[in-house]
C-alpha positions as CSV (number, residue, x, y, z in Angstrom):
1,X,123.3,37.7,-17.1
2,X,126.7,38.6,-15.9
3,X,130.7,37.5,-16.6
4,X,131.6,38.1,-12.9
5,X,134.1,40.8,-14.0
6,X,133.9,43.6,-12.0
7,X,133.4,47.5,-14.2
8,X,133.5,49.7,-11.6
9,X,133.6,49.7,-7.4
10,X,130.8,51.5,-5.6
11,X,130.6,53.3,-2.3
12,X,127.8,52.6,0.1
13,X,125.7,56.1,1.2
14,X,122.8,54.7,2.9
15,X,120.9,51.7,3.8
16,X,117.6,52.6,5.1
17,X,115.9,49.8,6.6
18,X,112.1,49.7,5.7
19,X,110.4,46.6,7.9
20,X,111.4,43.5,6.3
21,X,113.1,45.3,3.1
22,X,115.3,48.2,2.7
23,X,117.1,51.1,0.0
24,X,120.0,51.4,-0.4
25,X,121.7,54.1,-2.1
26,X,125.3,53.8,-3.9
27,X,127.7,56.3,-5.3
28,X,128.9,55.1,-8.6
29,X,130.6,57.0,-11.5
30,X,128.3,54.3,-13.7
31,X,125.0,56.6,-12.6
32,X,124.9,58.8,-15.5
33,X,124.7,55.4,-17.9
34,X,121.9,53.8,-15.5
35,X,118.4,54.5,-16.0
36,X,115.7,52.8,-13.5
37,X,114.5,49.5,-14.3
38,X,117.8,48.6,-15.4
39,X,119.9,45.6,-13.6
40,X,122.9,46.0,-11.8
41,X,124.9,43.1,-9.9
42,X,125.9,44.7,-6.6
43,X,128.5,42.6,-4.9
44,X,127.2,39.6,-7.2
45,X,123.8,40.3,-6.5
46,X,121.3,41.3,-9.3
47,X,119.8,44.5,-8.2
48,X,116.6,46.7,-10.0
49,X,117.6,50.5,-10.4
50,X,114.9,52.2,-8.7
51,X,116.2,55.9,-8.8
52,X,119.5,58.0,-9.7
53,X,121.0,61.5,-9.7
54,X,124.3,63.2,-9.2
55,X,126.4,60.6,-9.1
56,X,124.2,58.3,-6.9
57,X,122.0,55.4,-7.5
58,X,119.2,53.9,-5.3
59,X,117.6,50.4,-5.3
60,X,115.1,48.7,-2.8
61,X,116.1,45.3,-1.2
62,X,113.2,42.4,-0.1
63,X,113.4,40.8,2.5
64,X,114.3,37.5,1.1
65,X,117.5,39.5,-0.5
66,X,118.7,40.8,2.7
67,X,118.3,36.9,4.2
68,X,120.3,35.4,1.2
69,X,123.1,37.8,0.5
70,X,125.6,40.0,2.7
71,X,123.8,43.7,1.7
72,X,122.0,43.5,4.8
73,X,125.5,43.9,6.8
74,X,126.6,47.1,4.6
75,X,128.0,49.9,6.4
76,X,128.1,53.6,4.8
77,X,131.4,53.8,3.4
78,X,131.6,50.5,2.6
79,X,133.2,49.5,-0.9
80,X,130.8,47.2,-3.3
81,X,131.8,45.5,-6.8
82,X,129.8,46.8,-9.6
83,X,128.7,45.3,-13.0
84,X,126.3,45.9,-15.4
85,X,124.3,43.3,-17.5
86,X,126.2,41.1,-20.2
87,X,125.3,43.8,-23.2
88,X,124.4,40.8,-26.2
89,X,127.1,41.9,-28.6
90,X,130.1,41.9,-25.3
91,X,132.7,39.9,-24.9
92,X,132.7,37.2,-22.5
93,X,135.5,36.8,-20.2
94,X,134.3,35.2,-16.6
95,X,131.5,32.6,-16.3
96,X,128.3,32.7,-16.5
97,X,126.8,34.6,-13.7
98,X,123.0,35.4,-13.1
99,X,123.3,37.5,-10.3
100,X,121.3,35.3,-8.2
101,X,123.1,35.2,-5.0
102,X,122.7,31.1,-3.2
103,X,124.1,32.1,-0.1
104,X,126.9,33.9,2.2
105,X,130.4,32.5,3.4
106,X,132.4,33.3,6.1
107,X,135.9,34.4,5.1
108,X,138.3,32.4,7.3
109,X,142.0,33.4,6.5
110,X,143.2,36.2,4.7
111,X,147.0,36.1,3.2
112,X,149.0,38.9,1.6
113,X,151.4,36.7,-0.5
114,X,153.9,40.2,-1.3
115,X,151.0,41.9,-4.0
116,X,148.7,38.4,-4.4
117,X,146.7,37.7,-1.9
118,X,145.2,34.3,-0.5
119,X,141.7,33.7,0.6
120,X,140.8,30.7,2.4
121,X,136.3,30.6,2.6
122,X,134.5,28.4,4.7
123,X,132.2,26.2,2.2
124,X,128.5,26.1,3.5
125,X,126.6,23.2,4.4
126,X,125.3,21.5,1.4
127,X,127.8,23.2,-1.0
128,X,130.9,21.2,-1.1
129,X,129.3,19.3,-3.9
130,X,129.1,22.6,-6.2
131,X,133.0,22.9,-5.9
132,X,136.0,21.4,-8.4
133,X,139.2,22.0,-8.2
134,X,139.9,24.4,-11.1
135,X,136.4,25.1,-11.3
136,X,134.6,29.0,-10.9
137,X,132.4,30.2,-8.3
138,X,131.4,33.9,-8.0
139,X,132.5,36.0,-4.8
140,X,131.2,39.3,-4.0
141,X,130.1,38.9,-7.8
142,X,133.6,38.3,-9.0
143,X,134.3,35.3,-11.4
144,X,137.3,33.2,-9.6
145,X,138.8,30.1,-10.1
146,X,138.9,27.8,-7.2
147,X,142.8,27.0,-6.6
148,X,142.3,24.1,-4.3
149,X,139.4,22.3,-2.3
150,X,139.4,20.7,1.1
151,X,136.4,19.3,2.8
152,X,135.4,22.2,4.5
153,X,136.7,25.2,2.6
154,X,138.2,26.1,-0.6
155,X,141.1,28.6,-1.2
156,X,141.3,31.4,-3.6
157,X,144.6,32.8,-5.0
158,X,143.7,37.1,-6.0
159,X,146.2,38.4,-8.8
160,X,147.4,42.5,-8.2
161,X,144.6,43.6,-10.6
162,X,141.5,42.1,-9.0
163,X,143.0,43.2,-5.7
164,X,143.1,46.7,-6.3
165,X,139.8,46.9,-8.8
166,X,137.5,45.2,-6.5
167,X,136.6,45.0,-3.2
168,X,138.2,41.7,-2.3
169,X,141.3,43.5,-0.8
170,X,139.1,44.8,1.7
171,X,138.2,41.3,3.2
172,X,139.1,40.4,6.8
173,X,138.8,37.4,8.9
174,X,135.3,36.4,9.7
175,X,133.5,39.2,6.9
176,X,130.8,37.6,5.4
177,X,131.4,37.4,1.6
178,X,128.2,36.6,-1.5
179,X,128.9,33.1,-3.5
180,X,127.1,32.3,-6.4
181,X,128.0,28.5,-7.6
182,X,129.1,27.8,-10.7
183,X,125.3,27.6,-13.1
184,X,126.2,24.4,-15.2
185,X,127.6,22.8,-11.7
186,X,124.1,23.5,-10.1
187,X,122.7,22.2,-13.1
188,X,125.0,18.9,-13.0
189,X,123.9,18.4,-9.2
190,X,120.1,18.5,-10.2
191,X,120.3,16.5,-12.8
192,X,122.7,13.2,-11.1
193,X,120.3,14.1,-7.8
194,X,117.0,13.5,-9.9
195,X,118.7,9.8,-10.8
């Protein structure tokens, strides 16, 4: 479990695909408090520790990760968002996030608003009914708040803080950004489409 606020950015140093799957290998100043096995949401996506040393960390991607989330585009150099698992006796200051990525968006307009910054996201088939106004969604594995909703997209406002401590700032027209829906709205949907 996650809170969708970002500890600490990461900078890509290899993705080596491997047939279907791949590793890929992050520099992080969190490696020296990782130890393999342990989970790590990489750009919102719940990742296994597989290896670390001097400053770096490694973890090997399936194929049905690379299909559902935007690692499979990383470049070497590329920023990621970074954050470790919800310790039980934390503090709670997103949403729930599991770190289970449900699909990628393509980032449609990009605003710097003097230091805010608007993002406008176009919402995938089938999700619109995970979306309320006012409501959270996870990007890149950072807990937002939806500012307003239209039929086909939804718009984000990004304070000076988040733009500068995640990788959000780096987003261009057209990148392909990680949402997670909100949990209890996914449950909500189940539950009215089972009636």
């Amino acid at each position: 479990m996650f809170t969708g606020l970002v500890e600490s950015i990461g900078v890509v140093r290899s993705f080596e695909k491997r047939g279907d799957a791949a590793r890929l290998t992050l520099e992080t100043t969190l490696s020296g408090e990782l130890i393999p096995g342990e989970s790590l949401a990489v750009n919102g996506c719940c990742l296994t520790v597989t290896d670390r040393n001097d400053g770096e960390v490694a973890f090997d991607l399936l194929g049905e990760t690379l299909a559902r989330t935007n690692l499979g585009s990383l470049m070497t150099s590329t920023r990621v968002n970074l954050e470790r698992a919800l310790r039980a006796d934390g503090r709670f200051g997103g949403h729930f996030v599991q770190g289970h990525v449900d699909t990628t968006a393509e980032v449609i307009q990009v605003d710097a608003k003097g230091e805010d910054l608007n993002l406008v996201i176009r919402i995938p088939s089938g999700g619109a009914r995970y979306f309320i106004e006012k409501g959270s969604v996870a990007v890149n594995g950072v807990s937002l708040t939806v500012a307003s909703l239209e039929e086909d997209r939804f718009v984000l406002w990004i304070i000076p803080h988040t733009r500068r401590e995640t990788n959000l700032g780096d987003l261009k027209c057209g990148a392909p950004v990680n949402l997670e829906y909100d949990m209890l709205a996914k449950y909500a949907a189940r539950q009215l489409g089972n009636r």
